[in-house]
Backbone as a chain_set.jsonl record, in Angstrom:
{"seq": "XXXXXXXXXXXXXXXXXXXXXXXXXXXXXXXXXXXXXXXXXXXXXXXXXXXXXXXXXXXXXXXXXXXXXXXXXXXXXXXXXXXXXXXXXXXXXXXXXXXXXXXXXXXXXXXXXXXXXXXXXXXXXXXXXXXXXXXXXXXXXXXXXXXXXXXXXXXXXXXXXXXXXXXXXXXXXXXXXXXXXXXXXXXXXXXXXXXXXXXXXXXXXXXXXXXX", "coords": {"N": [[18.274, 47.623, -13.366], [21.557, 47.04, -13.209], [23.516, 47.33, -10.31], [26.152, 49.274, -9.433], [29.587, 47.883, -8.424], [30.861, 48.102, -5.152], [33.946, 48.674, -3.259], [35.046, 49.369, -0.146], [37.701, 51.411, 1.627], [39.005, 51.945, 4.679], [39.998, 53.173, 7.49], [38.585, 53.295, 9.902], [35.958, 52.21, 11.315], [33.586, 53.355, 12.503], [33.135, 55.566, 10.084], [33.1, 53.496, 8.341], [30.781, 51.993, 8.17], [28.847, 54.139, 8.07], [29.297, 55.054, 5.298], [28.637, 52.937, 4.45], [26.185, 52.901, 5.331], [25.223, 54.648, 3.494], [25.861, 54.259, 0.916], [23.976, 52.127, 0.392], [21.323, 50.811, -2.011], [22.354, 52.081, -4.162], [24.586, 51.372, -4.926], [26.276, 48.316, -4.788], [27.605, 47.068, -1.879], [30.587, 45.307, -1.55], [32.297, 44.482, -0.167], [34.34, 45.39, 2.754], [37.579, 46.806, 4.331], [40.517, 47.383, 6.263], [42.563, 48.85, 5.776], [45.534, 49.2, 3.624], [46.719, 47.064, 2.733], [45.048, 45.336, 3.172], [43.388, 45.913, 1.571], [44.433, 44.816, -1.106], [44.552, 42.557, -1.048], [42.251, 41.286, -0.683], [40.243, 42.432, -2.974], [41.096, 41.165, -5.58], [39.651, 38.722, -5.492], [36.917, 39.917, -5.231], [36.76, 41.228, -7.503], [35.651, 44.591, -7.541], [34.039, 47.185, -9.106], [34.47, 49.982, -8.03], [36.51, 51.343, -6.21], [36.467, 52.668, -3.392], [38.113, 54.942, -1.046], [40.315, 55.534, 1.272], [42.877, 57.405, 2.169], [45.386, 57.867, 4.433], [46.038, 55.347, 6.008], [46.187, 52.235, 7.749], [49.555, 50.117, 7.961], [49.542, 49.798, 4.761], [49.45, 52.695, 2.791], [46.514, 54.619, 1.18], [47.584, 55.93, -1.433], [49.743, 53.974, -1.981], [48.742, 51.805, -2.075], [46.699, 51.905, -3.822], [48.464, 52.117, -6.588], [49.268, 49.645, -7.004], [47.556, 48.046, -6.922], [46.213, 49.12, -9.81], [47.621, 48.137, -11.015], [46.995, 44.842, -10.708], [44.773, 45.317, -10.797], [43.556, 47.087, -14.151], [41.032, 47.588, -14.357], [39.669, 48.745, -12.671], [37.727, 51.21, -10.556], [39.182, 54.148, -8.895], [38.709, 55.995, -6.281], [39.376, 58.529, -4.144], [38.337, 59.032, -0.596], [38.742, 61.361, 1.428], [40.262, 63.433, 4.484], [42.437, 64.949, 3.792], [43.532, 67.839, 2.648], [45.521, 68.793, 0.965], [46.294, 69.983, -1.966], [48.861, 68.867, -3.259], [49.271, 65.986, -2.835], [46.873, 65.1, -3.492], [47.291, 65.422, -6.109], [49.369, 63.889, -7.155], [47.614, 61.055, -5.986], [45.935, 61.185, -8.206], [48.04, 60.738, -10.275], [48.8, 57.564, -9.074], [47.036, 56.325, -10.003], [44.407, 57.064, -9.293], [41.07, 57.864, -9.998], [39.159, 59.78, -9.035], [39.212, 62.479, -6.423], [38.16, 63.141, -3.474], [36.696, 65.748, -0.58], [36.485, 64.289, 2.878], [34.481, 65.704, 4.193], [32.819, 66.618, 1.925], [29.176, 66.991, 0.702], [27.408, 64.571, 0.249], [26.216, 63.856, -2.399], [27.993, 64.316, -3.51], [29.944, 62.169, -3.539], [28.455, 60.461, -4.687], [28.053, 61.698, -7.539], [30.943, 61.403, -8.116], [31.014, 58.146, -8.417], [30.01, 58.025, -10.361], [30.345, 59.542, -12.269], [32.856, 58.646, -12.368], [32.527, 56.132, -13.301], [31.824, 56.567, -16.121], [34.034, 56.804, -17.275], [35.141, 59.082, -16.855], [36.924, 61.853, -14.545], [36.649, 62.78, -11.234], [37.524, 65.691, -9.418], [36.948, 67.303, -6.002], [35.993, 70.559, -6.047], [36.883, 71.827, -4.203], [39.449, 71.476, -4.111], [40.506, 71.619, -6.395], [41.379, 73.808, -7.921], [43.789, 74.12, -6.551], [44.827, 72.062, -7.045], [45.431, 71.869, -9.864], [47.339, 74.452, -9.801], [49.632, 73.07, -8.732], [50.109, 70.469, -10.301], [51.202, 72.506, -12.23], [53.624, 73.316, -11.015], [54.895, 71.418, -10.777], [55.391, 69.69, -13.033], [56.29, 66.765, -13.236], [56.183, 65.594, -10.785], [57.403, 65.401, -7.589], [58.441, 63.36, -5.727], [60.859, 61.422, -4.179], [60.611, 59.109, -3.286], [59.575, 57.573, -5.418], [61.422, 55.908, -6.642], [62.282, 53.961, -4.956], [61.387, 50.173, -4.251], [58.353, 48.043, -4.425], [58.27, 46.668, -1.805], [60.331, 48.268, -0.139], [58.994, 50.256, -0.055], [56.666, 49.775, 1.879], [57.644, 48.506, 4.111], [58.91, 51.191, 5.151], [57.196, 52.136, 5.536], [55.781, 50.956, 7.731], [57.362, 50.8, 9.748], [58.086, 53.422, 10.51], [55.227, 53.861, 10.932], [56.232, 52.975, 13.626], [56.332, 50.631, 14.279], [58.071, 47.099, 15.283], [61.058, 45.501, 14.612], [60.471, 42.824, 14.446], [57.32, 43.053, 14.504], [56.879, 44.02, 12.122], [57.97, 42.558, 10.357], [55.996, 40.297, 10.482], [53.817, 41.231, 9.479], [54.077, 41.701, 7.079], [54.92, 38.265, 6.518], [57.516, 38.059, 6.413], [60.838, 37.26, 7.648], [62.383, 38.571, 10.987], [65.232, 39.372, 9.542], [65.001, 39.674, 7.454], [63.46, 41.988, 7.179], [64.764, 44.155, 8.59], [66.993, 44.165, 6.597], [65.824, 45.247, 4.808], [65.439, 47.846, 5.812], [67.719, 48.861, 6.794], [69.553, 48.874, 4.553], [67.932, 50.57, 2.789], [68.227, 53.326, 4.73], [70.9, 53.324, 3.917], [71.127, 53.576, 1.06], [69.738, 56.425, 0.612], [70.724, 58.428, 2.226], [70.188, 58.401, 5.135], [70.054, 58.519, 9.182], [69.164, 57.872, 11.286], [66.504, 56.59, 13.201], [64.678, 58.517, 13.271], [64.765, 60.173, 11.593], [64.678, 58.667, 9.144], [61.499, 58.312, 9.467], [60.756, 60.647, 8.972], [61.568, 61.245, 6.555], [59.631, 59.544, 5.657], [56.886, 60.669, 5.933], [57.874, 63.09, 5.049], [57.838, 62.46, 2.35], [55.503, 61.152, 2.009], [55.072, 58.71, 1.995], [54.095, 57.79, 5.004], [51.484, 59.26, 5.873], [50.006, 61.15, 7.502]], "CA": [[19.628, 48.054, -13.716], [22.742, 46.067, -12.368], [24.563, 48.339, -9.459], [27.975, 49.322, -9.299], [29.986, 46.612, -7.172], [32.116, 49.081, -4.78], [34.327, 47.992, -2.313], [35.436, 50.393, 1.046], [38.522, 50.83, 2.559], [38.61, 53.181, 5.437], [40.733, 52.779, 8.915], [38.187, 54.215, 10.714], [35.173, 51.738, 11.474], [32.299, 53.829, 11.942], [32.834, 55.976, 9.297], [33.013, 52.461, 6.804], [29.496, 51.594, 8.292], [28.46, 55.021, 7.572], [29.616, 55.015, 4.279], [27.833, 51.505, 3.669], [24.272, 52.796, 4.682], [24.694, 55.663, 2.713], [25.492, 53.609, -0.445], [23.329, 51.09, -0.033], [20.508, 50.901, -2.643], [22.331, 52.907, -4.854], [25.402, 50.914, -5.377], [26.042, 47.061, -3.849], [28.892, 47.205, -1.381], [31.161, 44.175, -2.477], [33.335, 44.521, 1.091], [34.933, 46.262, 3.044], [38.545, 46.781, 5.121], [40.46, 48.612, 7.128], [44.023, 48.825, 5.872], [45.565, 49.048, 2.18], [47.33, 45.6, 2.522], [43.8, 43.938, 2.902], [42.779, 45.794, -0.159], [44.738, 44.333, -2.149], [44.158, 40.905, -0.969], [40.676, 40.885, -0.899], [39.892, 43.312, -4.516], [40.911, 40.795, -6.967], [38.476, 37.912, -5.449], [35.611, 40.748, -4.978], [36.503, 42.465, -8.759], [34.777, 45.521, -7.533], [33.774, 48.095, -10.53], [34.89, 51.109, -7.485], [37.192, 51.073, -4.701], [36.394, 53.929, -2.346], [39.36, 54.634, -0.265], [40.79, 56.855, 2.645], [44.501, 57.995, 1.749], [45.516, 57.941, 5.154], [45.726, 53.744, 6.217], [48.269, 52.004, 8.533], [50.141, 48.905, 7.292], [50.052, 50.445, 4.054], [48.696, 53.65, 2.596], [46.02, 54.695, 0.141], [48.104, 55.723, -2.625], [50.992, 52.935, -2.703], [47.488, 50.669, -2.201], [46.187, 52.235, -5.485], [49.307, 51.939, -6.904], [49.919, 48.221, -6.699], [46.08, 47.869, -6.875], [45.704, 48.987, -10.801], [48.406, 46.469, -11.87], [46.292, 43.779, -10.984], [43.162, 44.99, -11.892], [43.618, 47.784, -13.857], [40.107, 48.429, -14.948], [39.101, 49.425, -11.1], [38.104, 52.876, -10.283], [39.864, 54.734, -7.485], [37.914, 57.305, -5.298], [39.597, 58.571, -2.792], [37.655, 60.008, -0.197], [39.949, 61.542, 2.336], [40.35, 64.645, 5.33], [43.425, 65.666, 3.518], [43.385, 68.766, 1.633], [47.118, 69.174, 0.088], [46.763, 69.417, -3.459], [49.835, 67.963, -4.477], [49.034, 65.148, -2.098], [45.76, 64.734, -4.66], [47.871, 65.11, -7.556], [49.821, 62.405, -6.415], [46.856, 60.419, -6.115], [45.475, 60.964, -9.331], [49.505, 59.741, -10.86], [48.503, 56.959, -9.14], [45.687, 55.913, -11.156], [43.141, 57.938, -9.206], [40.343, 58.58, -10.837], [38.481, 60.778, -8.437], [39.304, 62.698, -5.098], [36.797, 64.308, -3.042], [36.888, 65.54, 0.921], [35.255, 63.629, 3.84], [33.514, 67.153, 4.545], [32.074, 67.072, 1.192], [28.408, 66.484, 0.381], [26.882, 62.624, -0.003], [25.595, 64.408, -3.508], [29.528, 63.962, -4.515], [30.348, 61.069, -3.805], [27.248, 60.092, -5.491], [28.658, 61.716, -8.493], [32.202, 60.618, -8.566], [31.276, 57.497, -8.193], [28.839, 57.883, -11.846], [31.938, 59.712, -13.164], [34.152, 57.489, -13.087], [31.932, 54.867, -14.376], [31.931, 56.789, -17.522], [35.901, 57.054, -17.562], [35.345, 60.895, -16.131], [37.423, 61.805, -13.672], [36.064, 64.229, -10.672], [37.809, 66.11, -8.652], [36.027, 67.993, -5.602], [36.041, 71.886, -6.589], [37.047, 72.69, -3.025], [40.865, 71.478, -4.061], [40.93, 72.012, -7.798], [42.52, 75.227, -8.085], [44.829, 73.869, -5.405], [45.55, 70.958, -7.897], [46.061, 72.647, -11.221], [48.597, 74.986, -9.505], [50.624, 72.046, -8.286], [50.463, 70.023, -11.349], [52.056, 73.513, -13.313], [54.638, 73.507, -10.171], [55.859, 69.691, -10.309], [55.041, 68.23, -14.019], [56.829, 65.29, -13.476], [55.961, 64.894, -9.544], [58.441, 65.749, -6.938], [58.634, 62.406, -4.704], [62.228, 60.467, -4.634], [60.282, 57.974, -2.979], [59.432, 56.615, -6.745], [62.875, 55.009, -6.843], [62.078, 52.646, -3.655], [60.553, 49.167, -4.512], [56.741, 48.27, -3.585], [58.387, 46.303, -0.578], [60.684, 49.055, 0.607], [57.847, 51.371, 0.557], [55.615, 48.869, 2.684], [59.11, 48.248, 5.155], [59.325, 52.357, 5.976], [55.277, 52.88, 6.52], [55.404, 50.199, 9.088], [58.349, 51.151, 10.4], [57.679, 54.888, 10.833], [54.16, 54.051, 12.365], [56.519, 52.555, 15.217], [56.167, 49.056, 14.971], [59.086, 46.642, 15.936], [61.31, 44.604, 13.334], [59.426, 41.601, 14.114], [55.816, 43.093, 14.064], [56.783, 44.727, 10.72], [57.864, 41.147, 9.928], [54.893, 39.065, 10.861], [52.631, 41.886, 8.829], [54.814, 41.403, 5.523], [55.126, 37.956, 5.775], [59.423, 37.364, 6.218], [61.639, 37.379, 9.061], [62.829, 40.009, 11.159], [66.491, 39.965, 9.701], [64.927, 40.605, 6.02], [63.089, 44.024, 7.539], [66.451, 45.009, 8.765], [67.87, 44.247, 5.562], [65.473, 46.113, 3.785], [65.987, 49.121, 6.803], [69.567, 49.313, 6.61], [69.68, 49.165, 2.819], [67.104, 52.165, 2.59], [68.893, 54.629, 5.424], [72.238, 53.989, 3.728], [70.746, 53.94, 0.165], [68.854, 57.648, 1.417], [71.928, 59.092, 3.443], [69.617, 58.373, 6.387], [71.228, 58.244, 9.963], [68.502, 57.51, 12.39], [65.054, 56.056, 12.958], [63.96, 59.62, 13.225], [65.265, 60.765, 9.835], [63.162, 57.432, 7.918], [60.014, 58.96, 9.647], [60.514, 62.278, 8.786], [61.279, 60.956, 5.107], [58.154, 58.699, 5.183], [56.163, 61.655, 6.047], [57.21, 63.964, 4.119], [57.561, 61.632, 0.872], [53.825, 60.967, 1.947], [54.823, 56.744, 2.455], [53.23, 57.93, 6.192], [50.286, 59.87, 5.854], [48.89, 61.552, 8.686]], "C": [[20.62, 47.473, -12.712], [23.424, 47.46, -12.039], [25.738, 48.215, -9.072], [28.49, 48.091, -8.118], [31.145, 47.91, -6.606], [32.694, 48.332, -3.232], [35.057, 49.515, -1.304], [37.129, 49.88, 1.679], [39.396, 52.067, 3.366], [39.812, 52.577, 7.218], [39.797, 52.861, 10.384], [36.165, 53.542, 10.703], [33.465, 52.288, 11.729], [31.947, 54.765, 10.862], [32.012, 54.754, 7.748], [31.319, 52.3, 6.954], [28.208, 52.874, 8.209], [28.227, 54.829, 6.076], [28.629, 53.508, 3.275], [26.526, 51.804, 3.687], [24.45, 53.987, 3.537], [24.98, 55.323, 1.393], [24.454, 52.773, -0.83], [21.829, 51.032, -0.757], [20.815, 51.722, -3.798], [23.49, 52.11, -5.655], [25.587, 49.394, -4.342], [27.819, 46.906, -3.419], [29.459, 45.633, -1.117], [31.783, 43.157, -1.142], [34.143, 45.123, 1.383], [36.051, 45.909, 4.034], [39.103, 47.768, 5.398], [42.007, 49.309, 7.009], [44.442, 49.007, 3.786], [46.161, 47.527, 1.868], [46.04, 44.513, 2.325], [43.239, 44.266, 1.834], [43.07, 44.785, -1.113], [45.056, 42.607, -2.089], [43.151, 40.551, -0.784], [40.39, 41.346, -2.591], [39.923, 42.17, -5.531], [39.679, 39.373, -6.625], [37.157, 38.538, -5.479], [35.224, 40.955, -6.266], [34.867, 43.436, -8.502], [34.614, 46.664, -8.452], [34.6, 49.478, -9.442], [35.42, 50.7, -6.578], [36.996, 52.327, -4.619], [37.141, 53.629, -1.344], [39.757, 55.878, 0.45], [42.201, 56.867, 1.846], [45.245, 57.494, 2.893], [44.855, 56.108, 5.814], [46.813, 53.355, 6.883], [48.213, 50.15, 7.539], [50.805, 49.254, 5.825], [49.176, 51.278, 3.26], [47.764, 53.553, 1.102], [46.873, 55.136, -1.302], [49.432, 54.959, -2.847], [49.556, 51.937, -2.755], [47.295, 50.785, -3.502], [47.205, 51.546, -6.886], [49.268, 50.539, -7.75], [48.099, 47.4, -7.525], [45.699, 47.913, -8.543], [46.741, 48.427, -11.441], [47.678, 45.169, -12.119], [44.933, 44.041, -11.67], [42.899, 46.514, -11.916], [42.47, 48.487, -14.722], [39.239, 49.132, -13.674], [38.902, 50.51, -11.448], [37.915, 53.181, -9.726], [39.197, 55.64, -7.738], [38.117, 57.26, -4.214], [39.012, 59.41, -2.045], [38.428, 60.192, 1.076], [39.586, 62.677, 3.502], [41.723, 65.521, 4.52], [43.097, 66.382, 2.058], [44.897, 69.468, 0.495], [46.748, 68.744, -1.539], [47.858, 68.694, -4.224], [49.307, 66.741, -3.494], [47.87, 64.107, -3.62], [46.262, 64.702, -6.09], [48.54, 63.874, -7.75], [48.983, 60.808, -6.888], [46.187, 59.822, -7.297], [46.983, 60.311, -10.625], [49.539, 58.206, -10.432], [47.522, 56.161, -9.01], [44.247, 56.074, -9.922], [42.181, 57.891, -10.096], [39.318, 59.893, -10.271], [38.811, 61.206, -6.77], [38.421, 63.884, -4.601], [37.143, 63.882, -1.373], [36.144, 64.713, 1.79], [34.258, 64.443, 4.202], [32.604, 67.308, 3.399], [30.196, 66.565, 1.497], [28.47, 65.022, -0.005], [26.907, 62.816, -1.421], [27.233, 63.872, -4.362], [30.225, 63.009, -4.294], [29.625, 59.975, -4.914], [27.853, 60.432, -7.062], [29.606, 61.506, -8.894], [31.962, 59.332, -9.327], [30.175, 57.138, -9.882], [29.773, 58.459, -12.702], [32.537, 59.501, -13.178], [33.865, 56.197, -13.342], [32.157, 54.995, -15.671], [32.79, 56.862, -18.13], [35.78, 58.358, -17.6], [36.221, 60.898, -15.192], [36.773, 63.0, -12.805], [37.289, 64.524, -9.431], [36.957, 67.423, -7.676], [36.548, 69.472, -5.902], [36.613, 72.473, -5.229], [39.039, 72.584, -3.201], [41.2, 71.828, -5.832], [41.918, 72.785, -8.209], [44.201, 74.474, -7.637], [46.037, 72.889, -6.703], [46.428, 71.437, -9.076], [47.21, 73.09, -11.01], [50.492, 73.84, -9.19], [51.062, 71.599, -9.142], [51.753, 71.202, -12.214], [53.532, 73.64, -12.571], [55.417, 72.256, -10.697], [54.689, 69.364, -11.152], [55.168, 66.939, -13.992], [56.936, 64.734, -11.711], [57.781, 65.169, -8.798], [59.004, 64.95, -5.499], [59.775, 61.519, -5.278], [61.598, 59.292, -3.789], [59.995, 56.464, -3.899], [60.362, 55.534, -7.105], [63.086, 53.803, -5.978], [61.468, 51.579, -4.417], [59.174, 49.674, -3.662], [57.377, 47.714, -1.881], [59.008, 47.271, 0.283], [59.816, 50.163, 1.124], [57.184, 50.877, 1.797], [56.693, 48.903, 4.181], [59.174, 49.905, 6.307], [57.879, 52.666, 6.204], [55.379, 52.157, 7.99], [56.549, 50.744, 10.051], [58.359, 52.306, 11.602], [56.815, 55.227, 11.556], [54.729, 53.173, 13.574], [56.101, 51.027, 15.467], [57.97, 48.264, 14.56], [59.413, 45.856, 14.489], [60.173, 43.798, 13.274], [57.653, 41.971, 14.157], [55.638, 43.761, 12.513], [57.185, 43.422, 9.372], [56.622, 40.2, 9.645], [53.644, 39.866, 9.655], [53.233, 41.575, 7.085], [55.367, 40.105, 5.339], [56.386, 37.411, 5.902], [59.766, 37.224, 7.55], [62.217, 38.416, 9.108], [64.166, 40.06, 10.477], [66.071, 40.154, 8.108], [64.343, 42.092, 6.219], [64.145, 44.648, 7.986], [66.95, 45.012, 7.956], [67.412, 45.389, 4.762], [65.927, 47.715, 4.542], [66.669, 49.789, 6.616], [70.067, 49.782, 5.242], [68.622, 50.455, 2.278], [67.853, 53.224, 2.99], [70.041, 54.726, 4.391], [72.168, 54.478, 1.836], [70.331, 56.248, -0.186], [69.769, 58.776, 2.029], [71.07, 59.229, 4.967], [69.954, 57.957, 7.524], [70.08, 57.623, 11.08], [67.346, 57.256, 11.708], [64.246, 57.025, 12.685], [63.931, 60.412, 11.78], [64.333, 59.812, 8.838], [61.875, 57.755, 8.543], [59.857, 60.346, 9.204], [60.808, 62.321, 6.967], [59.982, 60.259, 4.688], [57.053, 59.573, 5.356], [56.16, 62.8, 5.089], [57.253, 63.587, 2.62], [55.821, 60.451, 0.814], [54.002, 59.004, 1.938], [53.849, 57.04, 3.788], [52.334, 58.731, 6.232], [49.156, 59.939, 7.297], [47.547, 62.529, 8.443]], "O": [[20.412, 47.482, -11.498], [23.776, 48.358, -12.804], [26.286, 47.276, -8.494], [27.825, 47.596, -7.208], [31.979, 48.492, -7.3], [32.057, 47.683, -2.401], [35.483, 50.523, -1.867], [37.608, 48.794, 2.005], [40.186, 52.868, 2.864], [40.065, 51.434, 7.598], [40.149, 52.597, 11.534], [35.26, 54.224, 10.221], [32.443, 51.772, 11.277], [30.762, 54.923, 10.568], [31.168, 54.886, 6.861], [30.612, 52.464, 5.96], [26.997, 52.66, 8.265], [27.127, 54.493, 5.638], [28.235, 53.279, 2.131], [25.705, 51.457, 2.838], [23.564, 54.055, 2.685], [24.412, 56.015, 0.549], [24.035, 52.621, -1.977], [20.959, 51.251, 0.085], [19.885, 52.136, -4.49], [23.454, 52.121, -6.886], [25.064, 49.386, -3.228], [28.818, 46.733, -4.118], [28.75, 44.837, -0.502], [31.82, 41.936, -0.992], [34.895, 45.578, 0.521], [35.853, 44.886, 4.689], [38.711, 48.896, 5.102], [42.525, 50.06, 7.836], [43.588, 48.909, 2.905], [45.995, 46.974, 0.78], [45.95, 43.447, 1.716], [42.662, 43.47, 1.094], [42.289, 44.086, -1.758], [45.594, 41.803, -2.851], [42.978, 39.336, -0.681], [40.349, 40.422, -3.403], [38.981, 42.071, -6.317], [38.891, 39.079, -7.524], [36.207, 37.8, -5.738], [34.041, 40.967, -6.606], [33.711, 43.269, -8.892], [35.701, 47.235, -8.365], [35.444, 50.082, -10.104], [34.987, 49.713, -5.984], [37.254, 53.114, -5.53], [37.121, 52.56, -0.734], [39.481, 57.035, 0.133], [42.341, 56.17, 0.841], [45.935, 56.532, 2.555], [43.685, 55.768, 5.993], [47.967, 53.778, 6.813], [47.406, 49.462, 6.913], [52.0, 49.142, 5.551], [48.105, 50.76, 2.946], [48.027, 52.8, 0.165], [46.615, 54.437, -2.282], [50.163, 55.26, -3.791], [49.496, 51.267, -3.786], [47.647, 49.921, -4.306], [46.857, 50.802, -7.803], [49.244, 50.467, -8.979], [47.839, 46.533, -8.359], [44.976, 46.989, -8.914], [46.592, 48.258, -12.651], [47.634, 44.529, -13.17], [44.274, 43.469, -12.539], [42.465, 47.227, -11.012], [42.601, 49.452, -15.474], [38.306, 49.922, -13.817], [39.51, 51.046, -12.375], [36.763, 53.076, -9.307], [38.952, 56.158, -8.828], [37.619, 56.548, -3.342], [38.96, 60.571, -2.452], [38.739, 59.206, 1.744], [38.376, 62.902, 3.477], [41.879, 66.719, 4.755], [42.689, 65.963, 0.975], [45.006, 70.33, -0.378], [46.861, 67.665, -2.121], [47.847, 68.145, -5.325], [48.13, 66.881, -3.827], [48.031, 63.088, -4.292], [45.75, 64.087, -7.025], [48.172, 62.97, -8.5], [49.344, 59.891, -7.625], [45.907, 58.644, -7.519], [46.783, 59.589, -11.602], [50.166, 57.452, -11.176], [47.218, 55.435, -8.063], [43.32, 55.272, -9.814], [42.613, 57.876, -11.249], [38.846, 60.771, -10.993], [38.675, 60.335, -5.91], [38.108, 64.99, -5.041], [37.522, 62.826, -0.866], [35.027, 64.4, 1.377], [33.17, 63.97, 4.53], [31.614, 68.014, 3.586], [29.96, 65.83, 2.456], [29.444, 64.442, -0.486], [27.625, 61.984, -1.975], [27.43, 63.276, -5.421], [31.288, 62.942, -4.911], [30.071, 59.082, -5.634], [28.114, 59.465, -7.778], [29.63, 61.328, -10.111], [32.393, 59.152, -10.466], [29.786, 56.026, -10.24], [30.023, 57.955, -13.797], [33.33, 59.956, -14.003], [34.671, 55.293, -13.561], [32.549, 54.089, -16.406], [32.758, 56.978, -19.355], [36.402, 58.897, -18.515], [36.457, 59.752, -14.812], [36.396, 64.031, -13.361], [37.796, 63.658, -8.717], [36.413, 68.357, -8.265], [37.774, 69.501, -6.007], [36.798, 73.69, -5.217], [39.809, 73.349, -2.62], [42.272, 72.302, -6.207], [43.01, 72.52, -8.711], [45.277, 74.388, -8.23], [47.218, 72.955, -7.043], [47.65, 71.419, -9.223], [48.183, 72.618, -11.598], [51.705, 73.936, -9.374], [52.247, 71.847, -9.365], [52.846, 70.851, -12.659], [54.517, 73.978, -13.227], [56.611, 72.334, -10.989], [53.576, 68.99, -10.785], [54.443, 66.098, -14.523], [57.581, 63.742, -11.372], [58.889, 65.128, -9.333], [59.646, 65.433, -4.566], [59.791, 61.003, -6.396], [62.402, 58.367, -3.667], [60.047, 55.259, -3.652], [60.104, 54.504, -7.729], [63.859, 52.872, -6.201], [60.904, 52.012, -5.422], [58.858, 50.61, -2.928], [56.98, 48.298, -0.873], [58.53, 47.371, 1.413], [59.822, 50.772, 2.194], [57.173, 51.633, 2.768], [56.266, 49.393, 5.227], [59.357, 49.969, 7.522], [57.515, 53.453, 7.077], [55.124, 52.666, 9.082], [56.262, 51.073, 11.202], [58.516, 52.281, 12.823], [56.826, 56.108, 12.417], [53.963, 52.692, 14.41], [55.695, 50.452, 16.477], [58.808, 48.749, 13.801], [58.627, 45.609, 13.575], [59.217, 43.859, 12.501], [56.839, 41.107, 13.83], [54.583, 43.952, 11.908], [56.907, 43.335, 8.176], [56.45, 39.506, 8.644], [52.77, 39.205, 9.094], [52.522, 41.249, 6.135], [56.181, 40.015, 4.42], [56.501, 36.246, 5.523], [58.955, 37.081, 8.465], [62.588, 39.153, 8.195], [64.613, 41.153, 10.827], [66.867, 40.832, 7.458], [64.673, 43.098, 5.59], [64.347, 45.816, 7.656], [67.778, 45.923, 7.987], [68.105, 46.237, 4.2], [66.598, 48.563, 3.954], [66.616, 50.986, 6.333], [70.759, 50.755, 4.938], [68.858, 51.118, 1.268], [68.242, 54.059, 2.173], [70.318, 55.83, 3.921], [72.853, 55.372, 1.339], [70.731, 56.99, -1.083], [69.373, 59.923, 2.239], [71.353, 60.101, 5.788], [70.324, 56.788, 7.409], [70.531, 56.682, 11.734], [67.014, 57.419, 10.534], [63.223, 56.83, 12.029], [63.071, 61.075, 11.201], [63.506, 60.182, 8.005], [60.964, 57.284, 7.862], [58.802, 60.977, 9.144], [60.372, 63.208, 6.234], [59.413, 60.391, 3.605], [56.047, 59.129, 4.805], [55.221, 63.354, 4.517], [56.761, 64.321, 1.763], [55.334, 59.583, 0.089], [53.045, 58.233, 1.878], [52.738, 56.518, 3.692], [52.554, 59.19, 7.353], [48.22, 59.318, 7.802], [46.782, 62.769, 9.377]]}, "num_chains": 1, "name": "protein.A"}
């Protein structure tokens, strides 16, 4: 029987090499990284049947990764396996094109099964946030992030930003020159009514672009 092709993408280096023996023989791990920006520049040369993914990524996060991720290839299927327990966080996730979220605390046993239910076009969610979820969903039908209104680049512009890196290293990671990350900067705060550097971290946090 031909095994799932899954690809990892984790910040957090011994967990990934965790995560690889404990797939291996069960599913064939495709490759792995450590960021959401390398996802999505490695994934479409890999076409992995699963991306298993942390939420929580610097450069740029697991769900704008996802995001961006089932445009190009959008027969993938997302499993995020995370520490964060915020149900709307996971609702979130599953809006963008999730198919399964389960804790890092859980059992091996469920990742094991996600990762067979959402082969089948199931979706799993772990039972330890469910409840959590449902409630949220009935709170905020239509999702309660004004972050939706940002481009993919402005999103990418205030993660880096927020985790404290400098025009030009937020430059060199995206790619332009520093006076287009100021453009995009400046054109966010005043877009935002945002007055300081401290105010676009405390929006990228709590519109979940920064994910701690």
């Amino acid at each position: 029987m031909k095994l799932p092709r899954v690809m990892l993408a984790d910040d957090h280096t011994i967990l990934l090499e965790a995560f690889r023996k404990l797939l291996e023989g069960k599913c064939e791990v495709v490759g792995v990284v450590s960021d959401g920006k390398a996802l999505l520049k490695e994934a479409p040369a890999l076409k992995p049947d699963v991306v298993v993914a942390d939420i929580s990524m610097p450069v740029l996060n697991g769900l704008e990764a996802a995001r961006q991720l089932k445009e190009v290839l959008p027969a993938v299927k997302l499993v995020f396996l995370t520490m964060n327990e915020d149900p709307d966080l996971a609702v979130q996730a599953m809006r963008n094109g999730a198919s399964a979220y389960l804790l890092k605390k859980s059992a091996a046993s469920e990742l094991f099964r996600a990762i067979q239910d959402v082969l089948k076009g199931k979706t799993y969610v772990t039972p330890k946030i469910a409840r959590g979820m449902r409630q949220a969903f009935i709170q905020h039908p239509q999702g309660r992030s004004p972050e939706k209104t940002l481009t993919a680049r402005q999103r990418e512009v205030i993660q880096l930003l927020a985790e404290g890196k400098s025009m030009k290293e937020a430059a060199d990671f995206l790619d332009v020159t520093p006076r287009t990350v100021a453009f995009h900067k400046y054109r966010i705060m005043e877009e935002l009514g945002l007055k300081t550097s401290a105010d676009l971290v405390q929006f990228a946090i709590k519109n979940r672009i920064l994910v701690i």
